[in-house]
C-alpha positions in Angstrom: 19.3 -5.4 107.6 22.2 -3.1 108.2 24.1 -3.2 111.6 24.5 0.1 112.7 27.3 0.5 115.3 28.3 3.9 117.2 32.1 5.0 116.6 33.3 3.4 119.9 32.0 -0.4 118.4 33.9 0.3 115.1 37.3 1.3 116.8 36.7 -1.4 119.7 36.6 -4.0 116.7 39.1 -3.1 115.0 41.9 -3.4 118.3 39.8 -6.7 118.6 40.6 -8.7 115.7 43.4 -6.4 114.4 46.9 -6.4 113.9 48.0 -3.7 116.5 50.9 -2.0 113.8 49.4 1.4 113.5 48.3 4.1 115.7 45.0 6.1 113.9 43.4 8.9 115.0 39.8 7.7 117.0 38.0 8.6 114.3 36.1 6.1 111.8 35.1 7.4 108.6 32.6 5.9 106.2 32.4 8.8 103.3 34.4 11.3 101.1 34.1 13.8 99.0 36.7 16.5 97.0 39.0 17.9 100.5 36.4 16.4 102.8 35.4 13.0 104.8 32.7 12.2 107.5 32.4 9.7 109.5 30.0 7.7 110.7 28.0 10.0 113.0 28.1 12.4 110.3 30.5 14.8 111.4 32.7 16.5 108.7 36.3 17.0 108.3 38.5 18.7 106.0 41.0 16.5 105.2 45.1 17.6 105.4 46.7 14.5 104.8 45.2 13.0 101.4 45.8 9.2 102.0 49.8 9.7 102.5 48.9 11.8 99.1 47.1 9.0 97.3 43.8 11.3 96.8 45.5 14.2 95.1 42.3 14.4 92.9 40.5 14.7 95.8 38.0 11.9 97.6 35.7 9.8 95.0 36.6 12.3 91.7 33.4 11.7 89.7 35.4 11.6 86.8 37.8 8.3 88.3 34.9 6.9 89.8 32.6 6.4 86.3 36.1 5.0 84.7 36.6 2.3 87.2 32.8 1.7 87.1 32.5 1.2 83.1 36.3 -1.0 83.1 35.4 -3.1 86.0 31.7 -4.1 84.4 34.2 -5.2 81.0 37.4 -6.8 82.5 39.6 -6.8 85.2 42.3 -9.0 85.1 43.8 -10.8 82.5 47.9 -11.5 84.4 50.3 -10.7 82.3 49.6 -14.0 80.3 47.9 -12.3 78.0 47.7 -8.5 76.7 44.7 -6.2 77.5 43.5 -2.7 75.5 44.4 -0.3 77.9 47.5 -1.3 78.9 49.7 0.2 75.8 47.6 3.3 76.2 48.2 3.7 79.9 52.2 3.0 78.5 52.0 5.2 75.9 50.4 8.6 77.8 52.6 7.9 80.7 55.3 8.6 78.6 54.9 11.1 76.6 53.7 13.2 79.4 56.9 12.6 81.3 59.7 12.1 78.9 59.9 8.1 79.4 61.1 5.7 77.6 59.3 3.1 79.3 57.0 1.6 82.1 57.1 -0.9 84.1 53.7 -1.0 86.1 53.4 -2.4 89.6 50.6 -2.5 92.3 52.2 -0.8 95.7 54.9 1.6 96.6 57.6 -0.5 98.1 56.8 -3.2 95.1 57.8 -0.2 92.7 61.2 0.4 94.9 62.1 -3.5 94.9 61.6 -3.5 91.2 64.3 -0.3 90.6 66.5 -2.4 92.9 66.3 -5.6 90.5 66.3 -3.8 87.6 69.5 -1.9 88.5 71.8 -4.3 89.9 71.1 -6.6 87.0 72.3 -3.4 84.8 75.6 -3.0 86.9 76.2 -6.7 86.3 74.8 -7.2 82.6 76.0 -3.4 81.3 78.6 -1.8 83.6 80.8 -4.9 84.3 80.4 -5.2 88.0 81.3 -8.6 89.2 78.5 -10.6 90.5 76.7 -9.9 93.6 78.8 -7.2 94.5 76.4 -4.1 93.2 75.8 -1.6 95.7 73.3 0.8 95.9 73.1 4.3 97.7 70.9 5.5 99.8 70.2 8.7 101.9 69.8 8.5 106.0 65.5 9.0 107.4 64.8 7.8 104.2 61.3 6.2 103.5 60.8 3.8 100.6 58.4 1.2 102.1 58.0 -1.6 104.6 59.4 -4.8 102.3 62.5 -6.8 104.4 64.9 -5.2 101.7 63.5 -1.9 102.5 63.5 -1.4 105.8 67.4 -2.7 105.9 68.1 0.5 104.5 65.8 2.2 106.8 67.8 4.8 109.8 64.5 4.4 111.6 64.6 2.8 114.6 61.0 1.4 115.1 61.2 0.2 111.2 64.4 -2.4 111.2 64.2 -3.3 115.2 63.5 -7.2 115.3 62.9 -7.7 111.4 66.7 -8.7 110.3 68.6 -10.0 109.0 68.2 -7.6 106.1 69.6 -7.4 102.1 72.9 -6.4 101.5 74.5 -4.0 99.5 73.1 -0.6 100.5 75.4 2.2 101.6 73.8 5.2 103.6 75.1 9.0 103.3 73.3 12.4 105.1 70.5 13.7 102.6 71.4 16.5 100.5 74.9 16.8 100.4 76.2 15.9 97.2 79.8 15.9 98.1 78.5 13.2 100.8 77.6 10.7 97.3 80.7 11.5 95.6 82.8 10.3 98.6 80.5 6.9 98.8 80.9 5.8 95.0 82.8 2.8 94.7 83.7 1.0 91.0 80.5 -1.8 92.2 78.3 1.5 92.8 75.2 1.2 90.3 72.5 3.5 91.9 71.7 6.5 94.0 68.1 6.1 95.4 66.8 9.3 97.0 63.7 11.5 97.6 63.5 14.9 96.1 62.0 15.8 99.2 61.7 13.3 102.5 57.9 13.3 103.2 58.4 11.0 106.3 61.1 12.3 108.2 59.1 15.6 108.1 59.2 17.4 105.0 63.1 18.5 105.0 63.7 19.5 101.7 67.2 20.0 100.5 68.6 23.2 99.5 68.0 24.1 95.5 70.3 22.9 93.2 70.8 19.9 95.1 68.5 16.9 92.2 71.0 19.2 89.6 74.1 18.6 91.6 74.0 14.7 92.0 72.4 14.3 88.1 75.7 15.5 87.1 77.7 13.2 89.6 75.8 10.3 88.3 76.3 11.3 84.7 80.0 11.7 85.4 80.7 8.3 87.8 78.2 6.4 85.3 75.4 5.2 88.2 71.7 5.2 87.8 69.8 8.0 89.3 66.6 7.1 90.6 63.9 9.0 92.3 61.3 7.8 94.4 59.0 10.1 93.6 55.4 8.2 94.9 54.5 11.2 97.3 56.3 14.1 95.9 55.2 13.1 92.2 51.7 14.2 90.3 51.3 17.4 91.2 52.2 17.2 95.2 54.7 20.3 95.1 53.1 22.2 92.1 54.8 20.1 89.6 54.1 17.1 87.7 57.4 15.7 89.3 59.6 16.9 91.7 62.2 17.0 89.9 61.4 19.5 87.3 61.8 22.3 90.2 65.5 21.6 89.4 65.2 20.9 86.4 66.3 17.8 85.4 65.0 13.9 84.6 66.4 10.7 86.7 67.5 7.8 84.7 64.5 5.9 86.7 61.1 7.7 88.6 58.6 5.7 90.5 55.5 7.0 91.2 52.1 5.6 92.8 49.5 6.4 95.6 48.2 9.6 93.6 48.5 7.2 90.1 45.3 5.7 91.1 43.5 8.7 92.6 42.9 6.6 95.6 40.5 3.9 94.0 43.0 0.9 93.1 46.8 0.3 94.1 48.7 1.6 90.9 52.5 2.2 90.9 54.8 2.4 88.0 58.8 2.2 87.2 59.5 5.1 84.6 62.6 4.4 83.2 64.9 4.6 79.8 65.1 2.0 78.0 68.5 0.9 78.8 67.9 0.0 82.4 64.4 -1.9 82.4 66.0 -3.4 78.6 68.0 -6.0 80.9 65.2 -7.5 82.5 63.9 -10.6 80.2 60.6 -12.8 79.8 60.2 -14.5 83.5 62.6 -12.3 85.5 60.3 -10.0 87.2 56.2 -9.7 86.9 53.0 -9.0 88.5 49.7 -11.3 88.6 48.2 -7.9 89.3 50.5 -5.4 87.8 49.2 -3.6 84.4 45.9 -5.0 84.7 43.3 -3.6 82.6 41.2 -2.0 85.8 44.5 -0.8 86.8 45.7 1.1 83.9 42.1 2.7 83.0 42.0 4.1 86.4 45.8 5.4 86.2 44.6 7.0 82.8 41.8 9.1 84.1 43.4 10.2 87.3 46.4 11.8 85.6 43.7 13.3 82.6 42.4 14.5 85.7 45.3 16.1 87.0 46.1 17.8 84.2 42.9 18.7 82.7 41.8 20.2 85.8 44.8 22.5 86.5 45.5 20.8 89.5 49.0 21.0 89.8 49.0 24.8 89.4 46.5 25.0 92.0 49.1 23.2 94.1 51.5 25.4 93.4 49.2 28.7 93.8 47.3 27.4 96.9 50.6 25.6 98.5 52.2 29.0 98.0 49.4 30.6 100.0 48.9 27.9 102.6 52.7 28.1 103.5 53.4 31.6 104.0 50.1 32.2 106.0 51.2 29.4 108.4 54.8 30.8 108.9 52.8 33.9 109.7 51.4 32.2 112.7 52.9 33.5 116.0 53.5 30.9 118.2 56.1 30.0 120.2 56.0 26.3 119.6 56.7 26.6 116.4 60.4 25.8 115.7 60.0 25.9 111.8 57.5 25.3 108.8 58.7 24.5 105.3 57.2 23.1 102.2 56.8 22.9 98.4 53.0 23.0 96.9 51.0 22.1 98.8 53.4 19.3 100.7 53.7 21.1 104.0 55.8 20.4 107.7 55.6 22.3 110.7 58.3 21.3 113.2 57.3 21.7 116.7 59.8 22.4 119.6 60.1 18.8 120.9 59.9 20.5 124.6 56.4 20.9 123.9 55.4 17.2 123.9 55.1 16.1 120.5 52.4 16.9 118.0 49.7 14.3 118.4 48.5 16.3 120.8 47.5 19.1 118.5 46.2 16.3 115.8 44.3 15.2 118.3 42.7 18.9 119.2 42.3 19.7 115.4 40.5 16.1 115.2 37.5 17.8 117.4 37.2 20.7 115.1 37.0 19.2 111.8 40.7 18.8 110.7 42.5 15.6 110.1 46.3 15.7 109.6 49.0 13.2 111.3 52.1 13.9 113.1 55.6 12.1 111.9 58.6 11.6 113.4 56.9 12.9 117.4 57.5 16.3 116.8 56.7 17.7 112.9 52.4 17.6 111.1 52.2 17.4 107.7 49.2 19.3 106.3 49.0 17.8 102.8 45.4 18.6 101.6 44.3 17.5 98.8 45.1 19.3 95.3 41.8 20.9 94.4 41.3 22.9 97.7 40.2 26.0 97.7 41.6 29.4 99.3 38.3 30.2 101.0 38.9 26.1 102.6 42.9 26.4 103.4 41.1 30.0 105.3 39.1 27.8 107.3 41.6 25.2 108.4 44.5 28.3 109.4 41.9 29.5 111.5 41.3 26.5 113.5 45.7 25.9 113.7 45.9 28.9 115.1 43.2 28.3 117.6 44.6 25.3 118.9 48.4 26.6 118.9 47.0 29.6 121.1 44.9 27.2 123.6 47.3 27.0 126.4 
């Protein structure tokens, strides 16, 4: 017998017997489909925020869905004990669609991240010539690259590192975008720059063009590893495949996940040339999880998907559209919008009271984003959505920015 509970018992149960380390919107939602969810009294939304952009493809893509169906009734796991039949394909298509060498596949995000950071100090020691345990890594201030202990020790954020230390050493933090800001922090034991193409958490502040082109050529030049942590920007997010290409060039090492997956299964991968992941040997790194046949047959579909369904030019097209109509929007709340496809900030005046407030009021009529950083929403739809559909949520912004 099903036990059917209203919203207020699902939300009351959760606080209950939860862990208290995230702060949702009060809505609970039990299905999805393409740009929209409902939840459980069967009201609809459209959705602006695509899982953190983990449902590029849109909610429960048919197409992902019958994959994971068929691999999961023939085999799941196997560890990395043993080989499996998709995961050379899964390498193999990866690569050639991005210019890789090869691929190191994870489960999450920040697992990606701490692999990049093995991976490269083991090439400043084992290639460069560092001396032991003095590798250092660079890092941009408001970055975001996960929630690990190592992680968060190079966080700027306040509410990320308070309590959690002590943390990793050997990370050095410079201002974002500002290449002559990198070339002033490269020491002879400097082996990698980590950076986003474009900071998704702190708010969507993208750095002036020319900028990925700019430090490729410093790293070239001082012989460090460029890496780009490209899990929300990457697979078609700003109307590329990767963010990168919008300067283009290619970073020594790219990680991607959320969107890998299409939102079914945790999938991330290290892309990489072969002479930085060639250092790491038999029982140095691994996954119980990572490559696993489910895994990599998912991964497969969801970038055919992407690229057989001209999603990333929709991205592009749409995100276009989506931007320019908002920073048509007369309000004076507004401080500034800025975006790239269809990965989208709008900064609000912090006199104003912070932006939940309007999450909160496009909640009631249908639209779901989240605010970052108190004062900046992210509308981040997913990559299929339609004109007619990105009509239909300006309409109700503009609504609630004109309520009081």
């Amino acid at each position: 017998m099903t036990n059917i509970m209203n919203q207020q018992q699902y939300i009351e149960l959760e606080d209950k017997f939860g862990a208290h380390n995230y702060k949702p919107l009060d809505v609970v939602l039990n299905r999805g489909e393409g740009v929209w969810v409902w939840d459980v009294n069967g009201k609809k939304y459209l959705d602006c925020l695509s899982s953190y952009s983990a449902v590029n493809q849109g909610h429960c893509h048919p197409k992902i869905l019958r994959t994971m169906t068929e691999q999961a009734q023939k085999l799941t796991l196997t560890s990395r004990a043993f080989r499996n039949d998709q995961l050379g394909l899964f390498y193999r298509e990866l690569c050639e669609l991005t210019d890789s060498h090869k691929v190191l596949p994870m489960n999450s995000g920040a697992e990606a991240v701490e692999t990049v950071i093995k991976a490269v100090r083991k090439w400043g020691y084992q290639v460069k010539g560092i001396q032991k345990d003095r590798a250092e890594i660079i890092v941009c201030k408001n970055n975001f690259h996960g929630r690990t202990i190592t992680i968060v020790g190079f966080s700027t954020d306040k509410s990320s590192r308070e309590g959690f230390g002590p943390f990793t050493q050997g990370f050095k933090i410079i201002p974002f975008g500002s290449p002559k800001a990198l070339e002033g922090a490269i020491t002879p034991n400097t082996v990698g720059f980590l950076v986003e193409p474009i900071q998704c958490e702190a708010g969507v502040i993208i750095p002036l063009a020319g900028y990925l082109k700019e430090v490729r050529t410093i790293c070239e030049k001082r012989n460090i590893v460029l890496i780009l942590d490209e899990i929300q920007t990457g697979l078609g997010r700003t109307g590329k495949l990767l963010a990168e290409e919008h300067d283009g060039i290619e970073a020594d090492l790219t990680l991607i996940g959320k969107a890998l997956s299409g939102g079914f299964y945790p999938v991330s991968a290290v892309l990489s040339n072969s002479e930085v992941l060639g250092v790491l040997r038999p029982g140095e790194h691994g996954s119980t999880f990572g490559g696993n046949p489910l895994a990599c047959a998912v991964a497969r579909t969801a970038i055919k998907v992407l690229i057989e369904e001209k999603m990333i030019e929709n991205a592009a097209s749409m995100g276009a559209y989506f931007l320019n109509e908002l920073k048509g929007i007369k309000s004076p709340k507004i401080k500034e919008v800025r975006g790239k496809g269809l990965m989208i900030g709008v900064e609000f005046f912090s006199e104003i009271g912070g932006a939940r407030q309007y999450c909160e009021r496009l909640k009631d009529r249908g639209l779901l984003c989240k605010e970052t950083h108190d004062n900046i929403i992210r509308f981040s739809p997913p990559l299929l959505i339609k004109r007619e559909e990105i009509d239909w949520a300006l309409e109700r912004i503009e609504a609630v920015l004109n309520e009081d």
